[in-house]
Structure formats: C-alpha cells, structure tokens
LOFI-297028 format. One record per residue (C-alpha): chain; residue in three letters; residue number from 0; x, y, z. Coordinates in Angstrom, 3 decimals, decimal comma, m for minus. Example, Ala and Ser with C-alpha at 12.3 -4.5 7.8 and 13.67 -1.06 7.14 Angstrom:
<sites>
chaine residu num xx yy zz
A ala 0 12,300 m4,500 7,800
A ser 1 13,670 m1,060 7,140
</sites>
This chain:
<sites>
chaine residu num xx yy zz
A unk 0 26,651 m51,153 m0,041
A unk 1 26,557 m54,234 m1,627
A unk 2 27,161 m53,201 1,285
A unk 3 25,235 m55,496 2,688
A unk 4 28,836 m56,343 2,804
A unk 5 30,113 m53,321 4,690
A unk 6 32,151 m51,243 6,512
A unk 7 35,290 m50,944 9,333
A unk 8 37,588 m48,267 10,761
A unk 9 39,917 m48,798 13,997
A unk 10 42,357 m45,786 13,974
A unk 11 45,591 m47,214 15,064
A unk 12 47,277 m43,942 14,412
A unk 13 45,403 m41,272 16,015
A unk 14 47,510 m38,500 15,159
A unk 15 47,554 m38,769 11,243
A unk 16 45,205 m37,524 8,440
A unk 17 43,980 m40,590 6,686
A unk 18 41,159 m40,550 4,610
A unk 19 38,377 m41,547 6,909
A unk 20 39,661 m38,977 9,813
A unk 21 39,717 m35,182 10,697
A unk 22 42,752 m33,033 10,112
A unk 23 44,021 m29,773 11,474
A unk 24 43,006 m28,678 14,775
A unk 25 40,498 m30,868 16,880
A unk 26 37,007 m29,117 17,100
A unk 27 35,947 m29,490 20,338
A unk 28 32,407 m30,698 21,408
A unk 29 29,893 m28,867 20,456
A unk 30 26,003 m30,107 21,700
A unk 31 27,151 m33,478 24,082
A unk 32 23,683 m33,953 26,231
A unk 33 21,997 m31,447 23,669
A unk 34 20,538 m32,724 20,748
A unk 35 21,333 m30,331 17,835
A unk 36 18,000 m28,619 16,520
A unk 37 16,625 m29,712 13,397
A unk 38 15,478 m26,899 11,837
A unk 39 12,997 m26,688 8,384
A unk 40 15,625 m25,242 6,444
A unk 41 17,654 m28,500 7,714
A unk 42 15,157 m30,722 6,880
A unk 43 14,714 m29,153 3,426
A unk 44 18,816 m29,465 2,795
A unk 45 18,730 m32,636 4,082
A unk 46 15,940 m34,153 2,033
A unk 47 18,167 m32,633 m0,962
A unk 48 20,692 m35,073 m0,447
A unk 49 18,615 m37,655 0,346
A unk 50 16,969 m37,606 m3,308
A unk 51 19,781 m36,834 m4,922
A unk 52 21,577 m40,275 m3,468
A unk 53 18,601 m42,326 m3,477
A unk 54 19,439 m43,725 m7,172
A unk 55 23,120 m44,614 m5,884
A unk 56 23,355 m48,311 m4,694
A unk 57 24,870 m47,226 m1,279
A unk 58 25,992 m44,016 0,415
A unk 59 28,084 m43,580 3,168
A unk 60 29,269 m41,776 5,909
A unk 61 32,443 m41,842 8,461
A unk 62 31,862 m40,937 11,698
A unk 63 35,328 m39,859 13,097
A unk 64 36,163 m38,991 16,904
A unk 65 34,879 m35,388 17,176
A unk 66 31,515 m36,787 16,081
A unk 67 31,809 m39,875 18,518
A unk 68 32,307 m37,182 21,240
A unk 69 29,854 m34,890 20,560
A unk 70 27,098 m37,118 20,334
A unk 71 27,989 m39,899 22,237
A unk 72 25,359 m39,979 25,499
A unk 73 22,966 m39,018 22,633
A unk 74 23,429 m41,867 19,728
A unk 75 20,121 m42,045 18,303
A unk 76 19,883 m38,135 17,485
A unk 77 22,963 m38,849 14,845
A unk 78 21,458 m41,906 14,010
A unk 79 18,698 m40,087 12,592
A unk 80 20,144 m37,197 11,354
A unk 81 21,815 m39,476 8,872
A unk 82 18,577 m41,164 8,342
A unk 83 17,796 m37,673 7,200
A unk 84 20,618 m37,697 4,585
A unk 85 19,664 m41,211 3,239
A unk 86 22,872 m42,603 4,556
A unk 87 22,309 m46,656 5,068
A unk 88 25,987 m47,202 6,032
A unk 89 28,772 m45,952 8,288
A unk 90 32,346 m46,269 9,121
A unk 91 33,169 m45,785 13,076
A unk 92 36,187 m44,844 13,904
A unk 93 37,353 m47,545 16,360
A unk 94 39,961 m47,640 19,341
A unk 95 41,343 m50,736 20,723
A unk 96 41,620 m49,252 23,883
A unk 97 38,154 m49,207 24,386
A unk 98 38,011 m52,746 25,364
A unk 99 40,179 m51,697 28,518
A unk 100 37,025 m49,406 29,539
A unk 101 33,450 m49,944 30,775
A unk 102 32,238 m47,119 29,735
A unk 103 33,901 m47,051 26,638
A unk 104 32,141 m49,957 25,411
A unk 105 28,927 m49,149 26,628
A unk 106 28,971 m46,161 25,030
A unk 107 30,251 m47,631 21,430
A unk 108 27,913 m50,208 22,147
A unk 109 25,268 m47,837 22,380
A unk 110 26,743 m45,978 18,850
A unk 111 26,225 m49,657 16,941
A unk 112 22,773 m50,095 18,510
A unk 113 21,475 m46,641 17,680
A unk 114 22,400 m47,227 13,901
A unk 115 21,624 m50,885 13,457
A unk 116 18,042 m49,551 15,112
A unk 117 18,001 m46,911 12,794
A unk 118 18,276 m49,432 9,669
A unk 119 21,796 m48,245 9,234
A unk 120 24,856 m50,603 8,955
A unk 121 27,858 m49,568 11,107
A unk 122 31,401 m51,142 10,445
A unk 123 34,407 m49,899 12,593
A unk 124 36,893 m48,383 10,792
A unk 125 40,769 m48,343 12,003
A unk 126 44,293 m48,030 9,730
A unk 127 46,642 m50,155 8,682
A unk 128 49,529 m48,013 9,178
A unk 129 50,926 m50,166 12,347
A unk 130 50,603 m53,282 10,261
A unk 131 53,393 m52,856 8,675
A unk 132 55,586 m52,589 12,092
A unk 133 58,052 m55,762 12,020
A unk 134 60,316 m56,640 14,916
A unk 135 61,041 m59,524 12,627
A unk 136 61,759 m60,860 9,077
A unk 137 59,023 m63,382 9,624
A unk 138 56,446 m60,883 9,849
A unk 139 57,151 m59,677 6,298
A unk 140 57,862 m63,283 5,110
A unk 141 54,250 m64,390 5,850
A unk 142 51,575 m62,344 7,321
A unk 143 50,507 m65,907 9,663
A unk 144 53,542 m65,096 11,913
A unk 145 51,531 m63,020 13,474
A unk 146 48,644 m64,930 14,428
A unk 147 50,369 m66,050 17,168
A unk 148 52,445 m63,043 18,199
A unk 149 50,229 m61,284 20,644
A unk 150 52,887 m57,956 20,269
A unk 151 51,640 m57,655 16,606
A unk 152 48,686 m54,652 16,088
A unk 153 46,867 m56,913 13,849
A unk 154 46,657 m59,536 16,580
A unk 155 45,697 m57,176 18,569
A unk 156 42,508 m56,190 16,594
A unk 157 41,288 m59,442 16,574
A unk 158 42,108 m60,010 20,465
A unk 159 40,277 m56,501 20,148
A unk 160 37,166 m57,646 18,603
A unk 161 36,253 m61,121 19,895
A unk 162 36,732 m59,420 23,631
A unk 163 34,098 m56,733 22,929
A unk 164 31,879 m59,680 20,593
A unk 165 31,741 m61,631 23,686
A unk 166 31,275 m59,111 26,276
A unk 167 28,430 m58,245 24,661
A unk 168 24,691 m60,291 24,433
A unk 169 23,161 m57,921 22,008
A unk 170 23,589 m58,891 18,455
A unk 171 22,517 m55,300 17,239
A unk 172 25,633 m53,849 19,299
A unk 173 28,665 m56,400 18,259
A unk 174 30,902 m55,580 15,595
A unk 175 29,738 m57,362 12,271
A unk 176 31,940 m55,092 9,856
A unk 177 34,933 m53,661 9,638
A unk 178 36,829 m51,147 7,141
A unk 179 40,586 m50,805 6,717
A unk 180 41,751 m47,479 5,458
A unk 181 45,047 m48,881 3,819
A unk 182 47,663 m46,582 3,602
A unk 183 51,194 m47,975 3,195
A unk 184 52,465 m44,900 2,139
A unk 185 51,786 m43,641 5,656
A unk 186 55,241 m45,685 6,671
A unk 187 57,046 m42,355 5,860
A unk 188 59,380 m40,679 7,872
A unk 189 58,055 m37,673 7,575
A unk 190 54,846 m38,835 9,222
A unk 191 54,018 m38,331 12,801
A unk 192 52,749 m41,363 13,405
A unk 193 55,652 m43,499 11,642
A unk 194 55,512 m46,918 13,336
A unk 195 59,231 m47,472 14,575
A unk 196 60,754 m51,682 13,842
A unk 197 59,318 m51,033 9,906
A unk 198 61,887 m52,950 7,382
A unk 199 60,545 m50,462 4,266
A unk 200 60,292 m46,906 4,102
A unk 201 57,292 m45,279 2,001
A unk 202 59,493 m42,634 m0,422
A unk 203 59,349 m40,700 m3,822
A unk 204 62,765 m43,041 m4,626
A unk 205 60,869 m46,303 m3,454
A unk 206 58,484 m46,767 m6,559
A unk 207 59,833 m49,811 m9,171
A unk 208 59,353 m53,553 m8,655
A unk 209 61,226 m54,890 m5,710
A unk 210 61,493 m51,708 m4,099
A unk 211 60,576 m50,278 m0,840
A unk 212 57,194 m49,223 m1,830
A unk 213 56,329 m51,654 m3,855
A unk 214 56,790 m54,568 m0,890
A unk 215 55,097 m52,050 1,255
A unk 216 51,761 m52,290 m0,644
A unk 217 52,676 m56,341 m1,540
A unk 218 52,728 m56,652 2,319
A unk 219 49,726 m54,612 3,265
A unk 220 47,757 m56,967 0,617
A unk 221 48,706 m60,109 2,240
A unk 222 48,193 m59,083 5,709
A unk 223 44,851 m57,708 4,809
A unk 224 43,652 m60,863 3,216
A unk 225 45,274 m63,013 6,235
A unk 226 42,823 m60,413 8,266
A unk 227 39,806 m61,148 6,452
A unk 228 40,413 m65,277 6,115
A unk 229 40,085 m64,356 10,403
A unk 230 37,382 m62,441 10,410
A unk 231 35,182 m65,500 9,384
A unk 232 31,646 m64,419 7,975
A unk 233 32,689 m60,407 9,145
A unk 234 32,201 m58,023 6,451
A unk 235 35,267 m55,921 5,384
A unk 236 35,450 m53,047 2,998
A unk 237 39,104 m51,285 2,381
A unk 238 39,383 m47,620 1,732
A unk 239 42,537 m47,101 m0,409
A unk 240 44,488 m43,736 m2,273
A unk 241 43,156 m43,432 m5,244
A unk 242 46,784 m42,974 m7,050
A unk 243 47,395 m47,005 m5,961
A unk 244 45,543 m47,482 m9,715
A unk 245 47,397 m45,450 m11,664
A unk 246 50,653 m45,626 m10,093
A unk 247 49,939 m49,404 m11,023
A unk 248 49,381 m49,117 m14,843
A unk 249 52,564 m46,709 m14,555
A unk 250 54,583 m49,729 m13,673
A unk 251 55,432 m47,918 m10,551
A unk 252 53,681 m51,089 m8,429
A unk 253 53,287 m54,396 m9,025
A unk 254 50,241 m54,632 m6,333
A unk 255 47,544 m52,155 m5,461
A unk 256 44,871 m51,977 m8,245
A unk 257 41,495 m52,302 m7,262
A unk 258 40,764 m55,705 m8,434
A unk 259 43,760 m56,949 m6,205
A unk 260 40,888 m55,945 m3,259
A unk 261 37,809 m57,278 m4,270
A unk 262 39,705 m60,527 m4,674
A unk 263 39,190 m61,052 m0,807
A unk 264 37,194 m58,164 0,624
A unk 265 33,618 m57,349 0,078
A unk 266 33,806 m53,606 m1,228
A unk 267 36,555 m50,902 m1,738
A unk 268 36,273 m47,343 m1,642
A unk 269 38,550 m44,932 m3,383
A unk 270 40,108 m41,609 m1,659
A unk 271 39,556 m39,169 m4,085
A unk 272 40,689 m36,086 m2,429
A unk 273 41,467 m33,055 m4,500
A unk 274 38,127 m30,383 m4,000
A unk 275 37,603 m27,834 m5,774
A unk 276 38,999 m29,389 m8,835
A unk 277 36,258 m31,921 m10,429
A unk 278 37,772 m32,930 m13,669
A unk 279 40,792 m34,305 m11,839
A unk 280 38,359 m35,812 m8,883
A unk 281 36,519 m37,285 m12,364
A unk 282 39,761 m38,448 m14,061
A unk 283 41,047 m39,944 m10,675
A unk 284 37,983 m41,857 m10,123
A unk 285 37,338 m42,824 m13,324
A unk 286 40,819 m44,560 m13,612
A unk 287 39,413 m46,615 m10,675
A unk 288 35,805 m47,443 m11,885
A unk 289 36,198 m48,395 m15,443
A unk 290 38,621 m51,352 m15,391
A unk 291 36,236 m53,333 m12,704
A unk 292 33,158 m55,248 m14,198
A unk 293 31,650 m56,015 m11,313
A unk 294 28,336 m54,463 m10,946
A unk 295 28,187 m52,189 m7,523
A unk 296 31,837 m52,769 m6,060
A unk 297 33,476 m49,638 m5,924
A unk 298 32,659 m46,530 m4,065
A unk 299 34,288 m42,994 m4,287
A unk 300 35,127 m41,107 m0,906
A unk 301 34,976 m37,673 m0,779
A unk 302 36,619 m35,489 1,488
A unk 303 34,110 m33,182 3,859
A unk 304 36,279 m32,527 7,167
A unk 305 36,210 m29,069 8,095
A unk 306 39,872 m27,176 8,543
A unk 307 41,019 m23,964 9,637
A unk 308 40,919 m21,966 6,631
A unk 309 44,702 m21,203 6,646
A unk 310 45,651 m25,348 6,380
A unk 311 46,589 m26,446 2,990
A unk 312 43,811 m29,514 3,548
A unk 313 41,333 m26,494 3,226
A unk 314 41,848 m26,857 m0,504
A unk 315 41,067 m30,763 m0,826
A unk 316 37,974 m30,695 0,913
A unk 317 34,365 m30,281 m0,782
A unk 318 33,329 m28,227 2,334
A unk 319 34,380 m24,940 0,676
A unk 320 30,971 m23,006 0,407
A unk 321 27,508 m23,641 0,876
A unk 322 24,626 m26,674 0,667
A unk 323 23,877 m26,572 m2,258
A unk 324 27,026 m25,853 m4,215
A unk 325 28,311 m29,470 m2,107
A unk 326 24,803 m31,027 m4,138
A unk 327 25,936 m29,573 m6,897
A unk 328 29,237 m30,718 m7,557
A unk 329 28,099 m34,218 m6,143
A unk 330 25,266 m34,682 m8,828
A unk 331 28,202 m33,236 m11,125
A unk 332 30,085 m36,341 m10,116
A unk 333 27,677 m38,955 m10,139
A unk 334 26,279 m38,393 m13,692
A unk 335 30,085 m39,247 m14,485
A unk 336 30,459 m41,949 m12,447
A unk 337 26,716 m43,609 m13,039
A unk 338 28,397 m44,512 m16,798
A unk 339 30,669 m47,597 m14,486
A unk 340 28,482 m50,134 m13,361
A unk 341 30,808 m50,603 m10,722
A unk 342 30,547 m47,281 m9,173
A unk 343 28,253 m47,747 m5,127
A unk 344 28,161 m44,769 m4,209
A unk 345 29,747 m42,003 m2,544
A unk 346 31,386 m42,118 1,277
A unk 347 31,626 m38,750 2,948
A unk 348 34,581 m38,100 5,073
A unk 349 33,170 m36,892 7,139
A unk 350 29,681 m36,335 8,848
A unk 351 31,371 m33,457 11,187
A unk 352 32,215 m31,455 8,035
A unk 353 28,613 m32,329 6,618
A unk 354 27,189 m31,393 9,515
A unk 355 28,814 m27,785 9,718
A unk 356 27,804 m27,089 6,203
A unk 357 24,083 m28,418 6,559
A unk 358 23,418 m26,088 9,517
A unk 359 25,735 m22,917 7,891
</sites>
C-alpha cells in the first residue's frame, strides 16, 4: 500500500469472526494437489477487477485458513491467481503454533516465497483479542510489563517471529510485515473466544470516559504501539471496526480514531461490513477517510467470505450475487471514496469468497 509499508495477521483466536477471517461453517478443501482451472471466462472476470483497481494506490487481499489449506502444497497457483486480480498485497493468517512444526513452516515458508516471487507483499495477519488477557495490574499499567513475561500472547508473537526469522536463510520467506486486526470489543462475554484473567469487559453499558470500553481500546493502543517500537524496521498495518471513528466524535471513546493509528503504524484499514447496503458502507467509510490528510493512508475492507445462506453474516457480505454485480458496487464505492486523498484502496476479506464468486 503505501504499502510498501504493509500487512500482518496471526489469529490468536481461531474460533471468532474478525474481520480478516471466515465465519459460519468451515468449507473444507476443495483442489489441495490440484491446481484450480483457469478458465477464459476467469481470465476475462479477472482482468475486470484488475482494471477496475489499477487506479487505486493498493489493493488487497486476506488469505484466511481455508485458503492456506487448500492451496498450500500448491503456493504459486494462488500466487498468481491474485496476480490475475491485480492484488500487490496480502494479509496471511498466521498461527504461532507453527513454529512448533517442520512442516508447518516449510509450508508457510513456501506461502511468503510464492508471493514475494510473484511481486506480491505478504504480511501475517493475527488478532489482538488475547492482548488484552492480564493476570496482573501491571500489564494494564504499562504495556512493557510484558516484554519480559514470557506467559503474555504478545511476547509470545515476538518469541513467535524471531524463531521462524532465524530458522529461516531466505529473505523472500521471513516475515517482514505484519497486520493486527484490533478488536477490543471482542473481550465480550458473549464471545467464544473471550480470553479468561481480562480486568475490562467489552459491553453496550461500558462506553463513557473511564469506562470499561473505553480503557479497553486505551490499552489495545498502547500495547500495539509497544508492539511496533519491537518490531524494529517490520512493517505493520492495523485493521480496525469502522464504528471506533464515530463512536469517538460521539464522545463514547476517548481513543480509537484513525489518526490515533497512523501515529505509530504504517497503514490502517477500516472494517466496513454491512453488504448490500452501500450508502451506509459510504457513510461509514467516509466518516473514516475525510478527517485524515495524509495522502494514501487509509484503506477500506470489505467483507467477501462466503456463508451458509441461512447465517445472519450472509447479509454483511458483498458475495451476494454474481461477478459483475461485486465490480459494480466496488466501482460504486471507489468513485466515493477517490474524493479522500487518503483513501489506498480496498482489502477483500476474503480471497475464498472471491474465489467462489469468480468461478460461479
């Protein structure tokens, strides 16, 4: 994106819908060891979307689990199947665990190589939802607590990251980027994947200054820019709800408007996840874009997983019908969004939902 300053995407919480990852039922894979034909009428959607993008600064593209899976002893056939699409960047979704396995980093090793090959930058993407786990007030006094607290999940990305940097000789297949889907309101009870030891609680009641949710998004701030003061030269990029802005200017939050990001990271990208309806996906974004000056900063994500049609998430994603009604409402978008100078780009989450509509 500017993005030469790009991407990231570990998912600490596997079993949650955050922006950058699949919901509803897990598709399972679908051509592993067989690349996918590319037929004309592919090619001829694809090349759509390619021209249609090409005027954007940077486009991206999350690459969640199912995708890892289905392609993964075949990397360079989704390398340039994107290349098809005009995507230049990517967010991989990224598992700590995989530093525990052989194979598992050969094979995301191979993932990295295939798209830095390709001329595509990859960034592993992961949550911050654990972050905010605390088995003590020092954690949420000052984020450097846990730079030397080897229980803390954000020690353990870094532990994470330097083992697979130096296992590995190849500078085309070490991690050089990272994105951070930040999603403090994911500390909610009535989440599945609500990190236990937590000293606030994510709620409609929490919102005012002092509160619950309002520390929650001070302290996922600060931790993120302790992260990135660690991550040396790394690029990061942070994915964040795109009602952070307005819930802001509402006086609901103190923290959370997307200037507080780009004081530390290198891009942010705004969920924008309501469909079918594109004056509200306009309005949402908008409220975003136009208070940032900074030419090329801000990108809008737009949800493309595929659900079962009887899931409510059916109705927030932009996979609803065909090709070219998804070009449509994306050139729809853009002409809006090309007034900001700060508007990227879009992100697509994600390429599995892309991917079922290109070949429908």
């Amino acid at each position: 994106m500017r993005l030469s300053k790009v991407f990231f995407y570990f998912a600490i919480v596997s079993s949650v819908c955050i922006m950058l990852t699949s919901c509803g039922s897990t598709p399972k894979p679908t051509h592993e060891n067989k690349p996918p034909v590319v037929t004309q009428k592919v090619r001829e959607r694809a090349d759509k979307m390619q021209k249609l993008l090409s005027s954007n600064l940077s486009n991206s593209m999350v690459i969640n689990n199912v995708t890892l899976e289905n392609y993964r002893k075949i990397p360079y056939t989704l390398a340039q199947r994107l290349v098809l699409l005009g995507i230049k960047y990517v967010h991989i979704r990224f598992d700590m665990d995989i530093v525990k396995s052989k194979q598992k980093m050969n094979e995301f090793k191979s993932i990295l190589a295939a798209m830095n090959n390709n001329g595509i930058t990859p960034n592993i993407m992961v949550s911050d939802a654990l972050f905010y786990a605390a088995k003590t007030k020092e954690w949420d006094k000052t984020p450097k607590y846990w730079l030397y607290d080897h229980r803390h999940p954000m020690k353990k990305l870094l532990d994470a990251i330097a083992k697979f940097n130096t296992d590995n000789f190849d500078p085309k297949s070490k991690i050089t980027g990272i994105t951070i889907i930040f999603s403090p309101h994911y500390v909610n009870k009535r989440m599945t994947s609500y990190p236990t030891g937590t000293l606030y609680e994510w709620t409609d009641k929490g919102y005012g200054k002092g509160n619950d949710n309002d520390k929650l998004a001070q302290t996922g701030i600060l931790n993120l820019w302790e992260l990135k003061k660690r991550l040396h030269n790394m690029r990061m990029v942070v994915i964040v709800p795109g009602f952070l802005e307005r819930d802001v200017k509402a006086g609901k939050l103190s923290f959370g408007k997307t200037s507080d990001f780009l004081q530390f990271c290198d891009d942010v990208i705004i969920e924008i996840f309501v469909g079918k309806s594109l004056d509200k996906t306009r309005r949402y974004a908008v409220s975003s874009l136009k208070p940032v000056k900074t030419a090329g900063r801000v990108g809008i994500a737009l949800r493309t997983v595929f659900v079962p049609y009887q899931s409510p998430l059916a109705l927030k994603s932009f996979v609803d019908k065909d090709w070219n009604t998804l070009l449509r409402k994306t050139e729809s978008l853009q002409k809006s969004f090309k007034k900001y100078k700060s508007f990227m780009g879009f992100t697509y989450d994600n390429y599995y939902g892309i991917e079922r509509l290109l070949e429908k």
